[in-house]
Structure formats: structure tokens, C-alpha cells
C-alpha positions in Angstrom: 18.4 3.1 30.1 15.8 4.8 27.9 12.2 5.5 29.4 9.6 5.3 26.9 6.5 7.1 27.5 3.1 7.1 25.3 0.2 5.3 24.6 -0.8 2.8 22.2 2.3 3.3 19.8 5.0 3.3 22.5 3.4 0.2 24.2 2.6 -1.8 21.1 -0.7 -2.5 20.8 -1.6 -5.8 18.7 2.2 -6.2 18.7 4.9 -9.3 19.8 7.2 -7.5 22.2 10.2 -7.4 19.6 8.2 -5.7 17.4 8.3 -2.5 19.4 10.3 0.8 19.4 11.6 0.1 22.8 13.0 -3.0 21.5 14.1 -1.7 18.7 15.8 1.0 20.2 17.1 -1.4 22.8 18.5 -3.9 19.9 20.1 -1.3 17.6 21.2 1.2 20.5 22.1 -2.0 22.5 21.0 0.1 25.6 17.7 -0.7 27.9 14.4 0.0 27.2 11.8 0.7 29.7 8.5 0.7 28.7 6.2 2.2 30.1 3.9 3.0 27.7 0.2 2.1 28.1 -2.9 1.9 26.1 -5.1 5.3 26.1 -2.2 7.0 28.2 -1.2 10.5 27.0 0.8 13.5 28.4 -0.7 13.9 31.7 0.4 10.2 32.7 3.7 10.4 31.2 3.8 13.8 33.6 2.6 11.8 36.8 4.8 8.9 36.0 8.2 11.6 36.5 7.0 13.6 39.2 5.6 10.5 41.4 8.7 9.3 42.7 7.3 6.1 44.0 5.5 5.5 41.1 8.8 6.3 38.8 11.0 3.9 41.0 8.6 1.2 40.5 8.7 1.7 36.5 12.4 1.8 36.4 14.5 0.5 39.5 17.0 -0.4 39.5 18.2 1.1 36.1 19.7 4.7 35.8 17.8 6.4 33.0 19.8 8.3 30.5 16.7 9.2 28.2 13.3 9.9 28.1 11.5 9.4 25.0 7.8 10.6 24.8 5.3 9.7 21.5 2.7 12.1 21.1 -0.4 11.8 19.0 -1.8 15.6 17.9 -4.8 14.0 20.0 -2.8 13.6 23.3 -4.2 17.6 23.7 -7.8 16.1 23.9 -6.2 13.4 26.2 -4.9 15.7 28.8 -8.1 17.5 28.6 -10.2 14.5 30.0 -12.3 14.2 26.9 -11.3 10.4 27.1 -14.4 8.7 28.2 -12.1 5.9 29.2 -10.0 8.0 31.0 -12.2 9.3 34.0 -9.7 8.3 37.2 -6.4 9.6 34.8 -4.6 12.5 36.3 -6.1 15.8 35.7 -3.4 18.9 35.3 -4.8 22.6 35.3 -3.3 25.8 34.5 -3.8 28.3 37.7 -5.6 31.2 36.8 -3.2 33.4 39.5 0.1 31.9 38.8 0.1 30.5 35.6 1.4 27.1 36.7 0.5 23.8 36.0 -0.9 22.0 39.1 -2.2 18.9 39.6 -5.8 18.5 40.6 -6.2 14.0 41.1 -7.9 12.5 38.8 -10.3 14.3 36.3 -13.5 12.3 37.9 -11.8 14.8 41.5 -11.6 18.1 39.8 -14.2 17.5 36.9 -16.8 16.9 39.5 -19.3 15.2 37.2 -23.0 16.1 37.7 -25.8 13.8 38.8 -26.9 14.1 35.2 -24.0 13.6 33.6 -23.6 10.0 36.0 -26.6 8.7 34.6 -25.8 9.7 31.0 -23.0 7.7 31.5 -24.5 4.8 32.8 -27.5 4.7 30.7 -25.1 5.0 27.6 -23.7 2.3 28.6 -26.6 0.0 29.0 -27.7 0.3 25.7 -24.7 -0.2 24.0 -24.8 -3.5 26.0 -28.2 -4.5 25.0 -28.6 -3.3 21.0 -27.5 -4.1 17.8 -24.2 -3.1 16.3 -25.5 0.3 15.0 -26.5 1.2 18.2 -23.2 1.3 20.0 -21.8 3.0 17.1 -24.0 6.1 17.0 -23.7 6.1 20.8 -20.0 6.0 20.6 -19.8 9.1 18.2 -21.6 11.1 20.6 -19.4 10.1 23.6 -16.7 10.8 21.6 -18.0 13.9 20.2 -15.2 15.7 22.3 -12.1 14.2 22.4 -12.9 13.6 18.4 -12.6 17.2 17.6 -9.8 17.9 15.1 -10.5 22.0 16.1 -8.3 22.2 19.8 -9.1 25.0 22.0 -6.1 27.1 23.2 -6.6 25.9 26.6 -6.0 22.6 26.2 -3.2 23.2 23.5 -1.4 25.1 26.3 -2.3 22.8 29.0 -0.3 20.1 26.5 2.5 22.3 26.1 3.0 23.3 29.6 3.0 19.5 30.5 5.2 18.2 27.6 7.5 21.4 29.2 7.4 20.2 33.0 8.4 16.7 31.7 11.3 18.0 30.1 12.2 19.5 32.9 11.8 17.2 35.5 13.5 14.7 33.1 16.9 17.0 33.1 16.4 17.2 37.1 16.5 13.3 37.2 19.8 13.5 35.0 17.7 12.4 31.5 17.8 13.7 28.4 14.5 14.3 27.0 12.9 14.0 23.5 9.3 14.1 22.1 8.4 11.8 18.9 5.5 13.8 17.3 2.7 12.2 14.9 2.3 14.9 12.8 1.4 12.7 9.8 -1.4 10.2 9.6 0.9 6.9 8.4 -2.1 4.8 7.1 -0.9 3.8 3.6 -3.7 5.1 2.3 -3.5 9.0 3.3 -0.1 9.5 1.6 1.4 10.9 4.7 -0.9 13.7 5.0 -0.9 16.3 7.6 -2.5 15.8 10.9 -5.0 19.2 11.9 -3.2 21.5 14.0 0.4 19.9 13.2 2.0 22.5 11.7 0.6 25.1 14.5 1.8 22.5 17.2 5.4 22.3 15.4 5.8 25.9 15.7 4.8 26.5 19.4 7.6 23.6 21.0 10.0 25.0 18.6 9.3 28.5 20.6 9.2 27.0 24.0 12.8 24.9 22.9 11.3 21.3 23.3 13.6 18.8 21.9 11.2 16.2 19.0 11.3 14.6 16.3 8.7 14.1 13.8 7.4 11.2 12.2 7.4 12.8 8.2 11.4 13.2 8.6 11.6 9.4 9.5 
């Protein structure tokens, strides 16, 4: 079987089931898919979904998996950052200042430990973007997003990205997988002409250094 990983693009969003990549894969491979793909997942789900055993059983039992196939966005880095504002119970990943290591913290609401302040922003945010006009939630949605919008990623959350997209390789080849990234490093609305995402090229070069198997969506 092949385990897909990802967010909206590997699970299909606004998509019939045989529409997918999994099932395409499945159809012309004529091998499983699992997918396991969800909307608004990134890295650091795909990460917890390998290393939880119990959780990774549930996802694929009873099939063997052969592959695992992970479809990045460029934004993903913002995603495992917790700059998701949707994403406050997701599983937050650090980098140890003594070791160096990756280590899971729970979930980003756990080792984000939001302020009193920040807990009413939220919830007074939210209010009004139940109460207004359609203007309102929109302004209000730029500022929440003001983050995880940022097209400039700091070098801590680039290498908090690559050391995840690294362990998952990893634990993939200790579960007997084969592993392989899918990387968005063009922006495919017919109107951009296949431009460059930000930070693409800089991305490209760093898992080519650290030998991480992908594929990019411009050579497809």
C-alpha cells in the first residue's frame, strides 16, 4: 500500500473520491491507497501520524505499507510553526536548544501556553466576525492570519520543517516504507503561469543537502 500524507491537496478538498491522487495512484499503480490526508494538516501531523503507533495502526491496518508519499505546500513551514489559527490542539514539535533534536511538546495550545490576553483576543475576534458585515470578518481575518500569511519564513521554522520532513523519512524506512515528498514549489492557478512560490528555490536546495527523496510539482 501507499500512505498518503498532507493536507487539503492529498485529501481532496471539494473533490469526488476518484478524483484524487490516492486514487489515481491506486488506479494506474493498481496498488492501495491510504489516505490520510486531512484539511489544514501539515508536516507535524503527518510526523505524529508515523511515530504514534496506535494512531498509525488505526490509519492503515491491516495493509502493509510499501510507500509513503507526503504533499507539502511552501506554507506547511508556517503550519508546523502553529501560526494556524485553526490549528491550536495540532501537535507542536520543537528543536532542543541542548541536543539539537526534534521533540514533541502536545499540542501547540500545551507548549505555546497562550496568555490570558491572548484568550480573549481570540474570543473577542471571534464574536465580531459572528455579528458584522462581510468586511468585518475579512479585515479581522487578515490580522489573525497575519502570521502564518508571511511569505518571509524565519530559519527556525524552516529548520523545524526540515528536521520533521527528515524524522518522517526516517521513521518511514524503520517501518519498511519508502518515502517521498511531493513539493508545491509553483503556484498552479492558471493564471500565475506557474510562477515560483517564495522561498522555493531556497527550500529545493536545503532537502537536496539533507538527501530527502521529492518531487516537484513544475517537473510534472
Amino acid at each position: 500500500s501507499i500512505l498518503f500524507l498532507g493536507g487539503s491537496l492529498t485529501f481532496g478538498e471539494a473533490l469526488n473520491d476518484n478524483q484524487t491522487l490516492p486514487y489515481y495512484v491506486s488506479r494506474n499503480l493498481k496498488i492501495n491507497s491510504i489516505n490520510a490526508g486531512m484539511n489544514g494538516y501539515g508536516p507535524h501531523q503527518g510526523l505524529y501520524i508515523l511515530e504514534n503507533t496506535k494512531i498509525y495502526n488505526q490509519r492503515t491496518s491491516p495493509e502493509k505499507v510499501n510507500f509513503v508519499v507526503y504533499r507539502a505546500l511552501i506554507q506547511h513551514i508556517n503550519r508546523a510553526a502553529g501560526y494556524a489559527i485553526w490549528d491550536y490542539y495540532g501537535p507542536c514539535y520543537k528543536i532542543s536548544s541542548d541536543t539539537k533534536k526534534l521533540e514533541y511538546k502536545g499540542s501547540f495550545s500545551d507548549c505555546n501556553k497562550l496568555s490570558i490576553i491572548k484568550r480573549i483576543e481570540i474570543k473577542f475576534l471571534k464574536f465580531l466576525k459572528s455579528k458584522y458585515e462581510p468586511w468585518t470578518s475579512y479585515l479581522i481575518n487578515n490580522f489573525e492570519y497575519r502570521k502564518y500569511n508571511q511569505k518571509e519564513y524565519l530559519p527556525d521554522d524552516s529548520e523545524r520543517f526540515l528536521k520533521i520532513v527528515e524524522k518522517m523519512n526516517l521513521i518511514s524506512k524503520s517501518r519498511g516504507a519508502n518515502f517521498l515528498l511531493i513539493l508545491e514549489n509553483v503556484n498552479t492557478n492558471p493564471e500565475s503561469c506557474l510562477i515560483d512560490e517564495p522561498y522555493s528555490k531556497e527550500l529545493i536546495v536545503k532537502l537536496r543537502e539533507r538527501l530527502i527523496p521529492f518531487v516537484l510539482t513544475s517537473e510534472i
